[in-house]
C-alpha positions as CSV (number, residue, x, y, z in Angstrom):
1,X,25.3,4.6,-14.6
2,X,22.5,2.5,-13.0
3,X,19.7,4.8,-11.6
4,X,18.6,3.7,-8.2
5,X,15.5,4.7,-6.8
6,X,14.1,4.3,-3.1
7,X,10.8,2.1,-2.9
8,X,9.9,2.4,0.7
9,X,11.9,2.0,4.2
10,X,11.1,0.5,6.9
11,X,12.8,0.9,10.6
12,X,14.0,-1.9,12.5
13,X,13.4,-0.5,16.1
14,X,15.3,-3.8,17.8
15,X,18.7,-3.0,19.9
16,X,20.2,-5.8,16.9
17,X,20.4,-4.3,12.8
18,X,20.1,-6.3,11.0
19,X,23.4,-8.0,9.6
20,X,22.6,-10.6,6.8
21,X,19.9,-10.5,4.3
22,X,18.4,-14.0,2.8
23,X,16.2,-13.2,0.0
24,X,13.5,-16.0,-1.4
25,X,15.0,-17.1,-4.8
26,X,11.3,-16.5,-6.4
27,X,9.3,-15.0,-4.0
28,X,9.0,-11.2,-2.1
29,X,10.6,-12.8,0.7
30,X,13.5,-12.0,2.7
31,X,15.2,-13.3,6.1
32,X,16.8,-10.9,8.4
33,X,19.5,-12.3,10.8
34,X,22.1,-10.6,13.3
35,X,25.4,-11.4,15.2
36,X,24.7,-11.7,18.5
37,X,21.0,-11.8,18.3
38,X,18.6,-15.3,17.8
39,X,15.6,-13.1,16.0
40,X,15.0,-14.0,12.7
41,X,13.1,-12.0,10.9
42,X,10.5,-12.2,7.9
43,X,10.2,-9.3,5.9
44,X,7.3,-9.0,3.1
45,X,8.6,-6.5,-0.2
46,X,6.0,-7.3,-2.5
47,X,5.0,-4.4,-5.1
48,X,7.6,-2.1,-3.6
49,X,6.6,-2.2,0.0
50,X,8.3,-3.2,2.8
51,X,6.5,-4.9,5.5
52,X,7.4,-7.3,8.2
53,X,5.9,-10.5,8.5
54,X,7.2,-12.3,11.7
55,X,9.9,-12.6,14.5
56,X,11.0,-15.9,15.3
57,X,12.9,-16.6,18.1
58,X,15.2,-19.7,18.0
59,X,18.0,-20.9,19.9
60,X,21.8,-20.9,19.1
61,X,23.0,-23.5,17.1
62,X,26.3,-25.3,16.7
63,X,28.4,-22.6,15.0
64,X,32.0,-22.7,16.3
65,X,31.8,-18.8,16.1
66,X,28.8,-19.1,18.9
67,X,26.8,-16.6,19.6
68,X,28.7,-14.4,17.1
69,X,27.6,-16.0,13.9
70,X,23.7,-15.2,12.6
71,X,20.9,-17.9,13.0
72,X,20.8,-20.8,10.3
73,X,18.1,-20.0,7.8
74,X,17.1,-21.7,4.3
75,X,14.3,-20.9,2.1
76,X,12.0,-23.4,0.2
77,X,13.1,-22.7,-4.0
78,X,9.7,-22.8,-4.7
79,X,7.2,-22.4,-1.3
80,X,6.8,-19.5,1.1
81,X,8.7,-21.7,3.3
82,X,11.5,-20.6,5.8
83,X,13.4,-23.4,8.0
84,X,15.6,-21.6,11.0
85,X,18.2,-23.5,13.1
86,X,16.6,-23.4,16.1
87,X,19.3,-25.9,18.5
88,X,18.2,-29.4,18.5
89,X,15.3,-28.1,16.4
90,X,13.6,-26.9,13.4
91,X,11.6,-23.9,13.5
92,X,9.3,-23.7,9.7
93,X,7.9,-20.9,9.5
94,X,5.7,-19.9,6.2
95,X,3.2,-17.6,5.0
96,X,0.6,-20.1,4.1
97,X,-0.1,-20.9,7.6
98,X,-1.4,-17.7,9.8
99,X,-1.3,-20.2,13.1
100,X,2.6,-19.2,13.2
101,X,5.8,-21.3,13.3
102,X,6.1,-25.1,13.9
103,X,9.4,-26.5,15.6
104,X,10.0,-30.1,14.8
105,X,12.8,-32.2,16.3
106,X,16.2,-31.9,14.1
107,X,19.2,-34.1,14.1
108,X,21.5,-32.2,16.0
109,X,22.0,-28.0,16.5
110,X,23.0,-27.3,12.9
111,X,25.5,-24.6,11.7
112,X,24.2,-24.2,8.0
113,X,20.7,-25.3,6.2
114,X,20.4,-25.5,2.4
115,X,17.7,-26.8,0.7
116,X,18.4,-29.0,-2.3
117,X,17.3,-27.3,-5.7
118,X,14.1,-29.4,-5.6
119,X,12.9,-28.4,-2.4
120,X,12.8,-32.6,-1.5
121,X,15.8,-32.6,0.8
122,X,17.0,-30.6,3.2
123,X,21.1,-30.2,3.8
124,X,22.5,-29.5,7.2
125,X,25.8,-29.2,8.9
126,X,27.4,-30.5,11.0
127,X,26.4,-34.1,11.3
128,X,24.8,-35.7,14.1
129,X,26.8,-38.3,13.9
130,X,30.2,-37.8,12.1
131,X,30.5,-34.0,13.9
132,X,32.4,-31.7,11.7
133,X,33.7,-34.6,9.7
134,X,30.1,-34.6,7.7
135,X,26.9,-33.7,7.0
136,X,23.3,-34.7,7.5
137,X,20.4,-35.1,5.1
138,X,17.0,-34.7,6.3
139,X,13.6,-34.8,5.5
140,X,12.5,-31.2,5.5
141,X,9.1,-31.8,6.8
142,X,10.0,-34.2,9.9
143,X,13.8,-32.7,10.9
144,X,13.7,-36.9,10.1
145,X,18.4,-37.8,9.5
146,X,17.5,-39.7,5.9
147,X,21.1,-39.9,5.3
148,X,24.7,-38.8,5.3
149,X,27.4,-37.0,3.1
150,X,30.6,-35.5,3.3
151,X,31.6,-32.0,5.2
152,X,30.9,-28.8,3.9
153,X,30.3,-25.3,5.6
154,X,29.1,-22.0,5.5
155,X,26.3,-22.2,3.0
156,X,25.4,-23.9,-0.3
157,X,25.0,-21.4,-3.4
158,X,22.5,-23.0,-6.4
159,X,23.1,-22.5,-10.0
160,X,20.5,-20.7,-11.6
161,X,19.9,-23.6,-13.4
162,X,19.5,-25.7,-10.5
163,X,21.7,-28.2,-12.1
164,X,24.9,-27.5,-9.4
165,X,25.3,-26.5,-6.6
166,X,28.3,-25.0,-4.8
167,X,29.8,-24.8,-0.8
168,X,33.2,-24.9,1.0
169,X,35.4,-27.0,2.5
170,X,37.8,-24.9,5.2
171,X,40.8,-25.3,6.9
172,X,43.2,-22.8,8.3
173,X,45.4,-23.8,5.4
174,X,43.2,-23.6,2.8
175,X,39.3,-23.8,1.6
176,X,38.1,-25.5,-0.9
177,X,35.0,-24.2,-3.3
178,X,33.7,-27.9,-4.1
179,X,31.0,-28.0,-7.1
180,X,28.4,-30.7,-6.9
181,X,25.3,-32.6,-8.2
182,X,22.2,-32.7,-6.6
183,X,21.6,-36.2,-5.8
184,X,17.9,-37.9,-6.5
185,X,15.7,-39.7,-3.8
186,X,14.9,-38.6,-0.7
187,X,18.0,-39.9,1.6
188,X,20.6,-37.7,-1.4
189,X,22.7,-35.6,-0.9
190,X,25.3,-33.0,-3.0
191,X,27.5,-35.2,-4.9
192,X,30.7,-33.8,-5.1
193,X,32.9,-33.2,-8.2
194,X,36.6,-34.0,-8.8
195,X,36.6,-30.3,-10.2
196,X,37.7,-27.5,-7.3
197,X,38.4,-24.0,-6.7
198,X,40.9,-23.3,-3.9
199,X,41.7,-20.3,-1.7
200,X,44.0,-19.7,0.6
201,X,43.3,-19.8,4.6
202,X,39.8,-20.0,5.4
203,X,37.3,-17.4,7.0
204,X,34.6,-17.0,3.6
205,X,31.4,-16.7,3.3
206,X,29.5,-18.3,1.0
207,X,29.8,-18.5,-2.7
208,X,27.3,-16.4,-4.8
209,X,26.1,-16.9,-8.8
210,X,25.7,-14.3,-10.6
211,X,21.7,-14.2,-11.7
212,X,23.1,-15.3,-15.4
213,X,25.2,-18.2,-13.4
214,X,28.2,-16.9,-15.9
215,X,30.2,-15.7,-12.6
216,X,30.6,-16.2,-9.0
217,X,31.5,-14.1,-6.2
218,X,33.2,-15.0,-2.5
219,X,34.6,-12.9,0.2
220,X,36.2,-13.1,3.0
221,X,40.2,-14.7,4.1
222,X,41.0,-14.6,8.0
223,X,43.6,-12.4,7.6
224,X,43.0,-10.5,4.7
225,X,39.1,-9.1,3.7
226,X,39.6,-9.9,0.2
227,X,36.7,-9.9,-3.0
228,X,37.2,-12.6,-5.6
229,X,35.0,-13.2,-8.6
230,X,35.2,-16.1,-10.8
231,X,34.2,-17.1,-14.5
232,X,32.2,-19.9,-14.9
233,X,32.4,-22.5,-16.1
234,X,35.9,-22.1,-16.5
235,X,37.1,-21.1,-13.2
236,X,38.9,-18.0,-14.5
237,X,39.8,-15.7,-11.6
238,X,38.4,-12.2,-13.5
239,X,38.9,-10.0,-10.2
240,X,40.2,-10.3,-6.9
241,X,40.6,-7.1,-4.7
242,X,40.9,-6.0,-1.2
243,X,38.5,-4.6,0.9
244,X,40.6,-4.1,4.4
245,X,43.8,-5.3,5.5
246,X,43.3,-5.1,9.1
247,X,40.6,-4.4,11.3
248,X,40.8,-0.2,11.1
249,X,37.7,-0.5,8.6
250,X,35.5,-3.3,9.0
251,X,33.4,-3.8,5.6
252,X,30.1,-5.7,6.1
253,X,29.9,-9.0,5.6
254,X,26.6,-9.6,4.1
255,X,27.5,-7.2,0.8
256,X,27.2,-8.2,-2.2
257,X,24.3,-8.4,-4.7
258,X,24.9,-9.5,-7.9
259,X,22.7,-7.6,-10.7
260,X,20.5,-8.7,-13.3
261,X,22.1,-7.3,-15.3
262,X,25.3,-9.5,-16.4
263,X,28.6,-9.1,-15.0
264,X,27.5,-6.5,-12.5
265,X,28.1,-6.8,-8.6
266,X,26.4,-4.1,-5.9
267,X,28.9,-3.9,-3.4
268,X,27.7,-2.2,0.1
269,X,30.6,-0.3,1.6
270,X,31.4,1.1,5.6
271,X,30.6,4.7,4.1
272,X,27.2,4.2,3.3
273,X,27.5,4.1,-0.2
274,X,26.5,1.4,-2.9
275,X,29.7,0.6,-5.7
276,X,28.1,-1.1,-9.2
277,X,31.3,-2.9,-10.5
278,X,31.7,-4.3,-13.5
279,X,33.4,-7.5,-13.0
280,X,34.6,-7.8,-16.9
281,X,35.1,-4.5,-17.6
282,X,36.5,-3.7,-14.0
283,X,34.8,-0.3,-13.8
284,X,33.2,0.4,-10.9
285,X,30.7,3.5,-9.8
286,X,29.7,4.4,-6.8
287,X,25.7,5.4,-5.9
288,X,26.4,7.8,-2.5
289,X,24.6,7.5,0.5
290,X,22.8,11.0,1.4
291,X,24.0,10.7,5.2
292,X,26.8,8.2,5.3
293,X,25.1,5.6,7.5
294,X,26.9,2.7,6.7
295,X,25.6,-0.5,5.3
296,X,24.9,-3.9,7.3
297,X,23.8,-6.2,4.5
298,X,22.7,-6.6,0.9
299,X,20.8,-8.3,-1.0
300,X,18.9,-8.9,-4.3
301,X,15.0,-9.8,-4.6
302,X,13.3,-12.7,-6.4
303,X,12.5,-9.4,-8.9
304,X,16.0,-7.7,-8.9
305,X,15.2,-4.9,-6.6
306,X,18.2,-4.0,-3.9
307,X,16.9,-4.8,-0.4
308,X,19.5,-2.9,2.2
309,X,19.7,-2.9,6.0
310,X,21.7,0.3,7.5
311,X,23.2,-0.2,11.1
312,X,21.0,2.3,12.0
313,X,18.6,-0.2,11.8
314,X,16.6,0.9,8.6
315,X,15.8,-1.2,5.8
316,X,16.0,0.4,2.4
317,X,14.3,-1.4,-0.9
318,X,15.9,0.3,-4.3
319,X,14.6,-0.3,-7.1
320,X,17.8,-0.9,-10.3
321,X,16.4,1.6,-13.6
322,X,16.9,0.0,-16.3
323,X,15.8,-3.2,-15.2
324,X,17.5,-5.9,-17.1
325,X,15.3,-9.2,-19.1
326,X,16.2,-12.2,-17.3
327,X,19.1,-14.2,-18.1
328,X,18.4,-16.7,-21.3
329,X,19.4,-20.3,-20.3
330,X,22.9,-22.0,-21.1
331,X,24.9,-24.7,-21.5
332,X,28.0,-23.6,-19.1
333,X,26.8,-26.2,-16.4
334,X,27.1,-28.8,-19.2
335,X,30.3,-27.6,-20.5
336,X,31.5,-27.8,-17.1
337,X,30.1,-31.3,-16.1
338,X,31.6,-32.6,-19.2
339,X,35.4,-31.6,-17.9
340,X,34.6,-33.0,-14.7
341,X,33.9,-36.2,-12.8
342,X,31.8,-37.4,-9.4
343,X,34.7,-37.9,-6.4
344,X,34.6,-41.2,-5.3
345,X,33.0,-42.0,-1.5
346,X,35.9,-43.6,0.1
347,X,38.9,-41.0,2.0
348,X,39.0,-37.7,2.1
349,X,37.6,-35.1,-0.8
350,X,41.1,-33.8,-0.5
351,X,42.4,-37.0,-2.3
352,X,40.2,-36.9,-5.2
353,X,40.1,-33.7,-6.4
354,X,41.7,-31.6,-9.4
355,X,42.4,-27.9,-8.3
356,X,43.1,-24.6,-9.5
357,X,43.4,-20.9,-8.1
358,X,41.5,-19.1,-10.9
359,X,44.8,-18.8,-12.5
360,X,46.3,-22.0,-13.3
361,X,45.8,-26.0,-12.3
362,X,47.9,-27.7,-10.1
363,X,48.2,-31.7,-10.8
364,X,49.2,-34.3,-8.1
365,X,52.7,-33.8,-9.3
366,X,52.8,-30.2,-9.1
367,X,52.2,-30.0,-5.9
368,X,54.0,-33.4,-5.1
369,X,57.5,-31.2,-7.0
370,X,56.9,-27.4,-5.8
371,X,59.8,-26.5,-3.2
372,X,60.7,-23.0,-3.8
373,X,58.0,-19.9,-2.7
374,X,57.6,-16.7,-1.8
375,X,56.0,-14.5,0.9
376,X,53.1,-13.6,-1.9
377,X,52.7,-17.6,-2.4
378,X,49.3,-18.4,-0.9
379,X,49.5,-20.4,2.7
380,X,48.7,-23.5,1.1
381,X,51.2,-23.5,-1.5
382,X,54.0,-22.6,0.9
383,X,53.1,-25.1,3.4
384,X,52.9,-27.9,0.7
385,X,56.5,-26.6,-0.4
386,X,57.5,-27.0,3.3
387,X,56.1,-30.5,3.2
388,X,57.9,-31.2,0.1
389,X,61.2,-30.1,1.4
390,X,60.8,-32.3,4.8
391,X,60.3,-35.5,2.8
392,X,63.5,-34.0,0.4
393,X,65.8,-34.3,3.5
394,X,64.9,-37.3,5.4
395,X,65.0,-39.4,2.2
396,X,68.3,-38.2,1.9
């Protein structure tokens, strides 16, 4: 079993714990956000220290959720660079620049901010124009619209190879896990793959890659808090688990870490404790917590050190013994663009794509034939078999 050891904590004394964690892809930066609270907050864990940087206020954006949902935040890939939704603003913040924060006029109050994988574009959600329907590309530096693209929420996970990106697509019925292309130019934006992943209902977070980009992790489900993990670049669903089935015990949402090492996922739980889980294998461990405070969110550093809020309001950075080499480069993003096609523009994604579940495909004429289901059938598949059964009996 992994050896964790503490680095340094740091305490929080605000009346709001933190609740999600957004670590810098390369740098000893991390973003602290909270329900209910517009502070963001800019931690420093450099050299195993924890240290806070700032505390930027911002106002609420446009998140149908409203004041419940944390603040919009997106790092720069490469800069020391940290844009935060701040309503019809941006606020950049970065540690190159001791005169503070700079807000710039946005395009609209955005949900979610991404950053393209070059740092040359900035994605944002929804758009000031089409609403919910799409999504806005701006110039990072200005807040400037530069151009438009389809919808997507929640967030915008990046390969490790920077070659793809993926997001979601929800709907009550069912979300889609869309995989795209980073565009080129400076008015680009994700351009979206026939290829998809779908789930049923909606209520997820955002996807997460594995530091090896062999895997991917999302949780969440409206009705049921469920853990999925999938292979890529196949799509194989190699776990899926649940964490609660009702509100009784409410896991964190912020949780999961993937390791450096491959294939392994830190899980924080309600009891405190940290599960290492084996995604292959399907062997997990669990790392107690020495006074059962439980966890608020997880995440990994740029240098694969566990950085953990409590709801006490501590921050804890772990250090993972042994570390693990970083993750030699691949062709899976190849493998997988070569199964796989760019959706045309015109209609809805909905139209265009080619879907699975993790476990098998389902063609145009699959789900144009399926009339029979069962309670364990995922929403979507039993309201398509509805569907199918309506246009049975009136043609008849």
């Amino acid at each position: 079993m992994t050896e964790l050891a503490v680095l340094d904590r740091l305490l929080d004394d605000s009346d709001f714990p933190v609740e999600q964690l957004t670590c810098h892809p390369r740098l000893p930066l991390a973003a602290g956000t909270s329900t209910d609270c517009r502070t963001v907050r800019v931690f420093d864990c450099a050299e195993g220290r924890l240290r806070e940087l700032a505390a930027l206020d911002a106002e609420p954006g446009a998140s149908p959720w409203g004041d419940s949902a944390p603040q919009a935040v997106a790092w720069h890939p490469h800069r020391p660079l940290l844009l935060v939704a701040d309503g019809e603003f941006l606020l950049r913040w970065t540690a190159d620049d001791p005169s503070g924060p700079v807000r710039v006029p946005a395009g609209a109050e955005y949900d979610a901010l991404a950053f393209s994988p070059d740092g040359g574009r900035l994605w944002a959600t929804p758009s000031a124009d089409d609403g919910w329907t799409g999504s806005d590309v701006l110039d990072p530096a200005t807040g400037a619209v530069t151009g438009t693209a389809r919808h997507w929420d929640t967030g915008v996970a990046v390969h490790p190879s920077g070659e793809l990106v993926a997001t979601l697509a929800s709907d009550q019925g069912a979300t889609y896990c869309l995989f795209a292309r980073p565009g080129d130019g400076p008015a680009a934006a994700m351009r979206t793959l026939r290829q998809a992943l779908i789930l049923d209902c909606d209520g997820y977070g955002a996807p997460l890659f594995s530091a090896d980009g062999r895997h991917f992790a999302i949780r969440g489900n409206a009705y049921v808090d469920m853990l999925e993990v999938f292979a890529f670049p196949s799509l194989r669903k190699v776990l899926s688990t649940t964490l609660a089935e009702d509100s009784s015990e409410e896991w964190p949402r912020g949780n999961l870490a993937w390791s450096a090492r491959p294939g392994v996922l830190w899980i924080g739980t309600p009891t405190g404790s940290l599960l290492e889980l084996d995604v292959e294998a399907r062997e997990a461990a669990e790392h107690a917590s020495p006074d059962d405070v439980p966890v608020a969110a997880l995440a990994a550093t740029a240098n694969g050190d566990l950085l953990l809020a409590r709801t006490d309001g501590e921050l804890v950075l772990l250090s993972v013994r042994p570390a693990s080499a970083a993750a030699e480069p691949n062709d899976d993003v190849a493998v997988f663009l070569a199964g796989t096609e760019e959706a045309p523009l015109d209609g809805a994604v909905d139209e265009h794509l080619e879907v699975t579940d993790g476990i098998r495909s389902w063609t145009d004429d699959d789900l144009d034939s399926v009339t029979e289901t069962s309670d364990d059938d995922p929403t979507w598949l039993q309201i398509q078999a509805s569907m199918n059964r309506f246009r049975s009996t009136r043609a008849t």
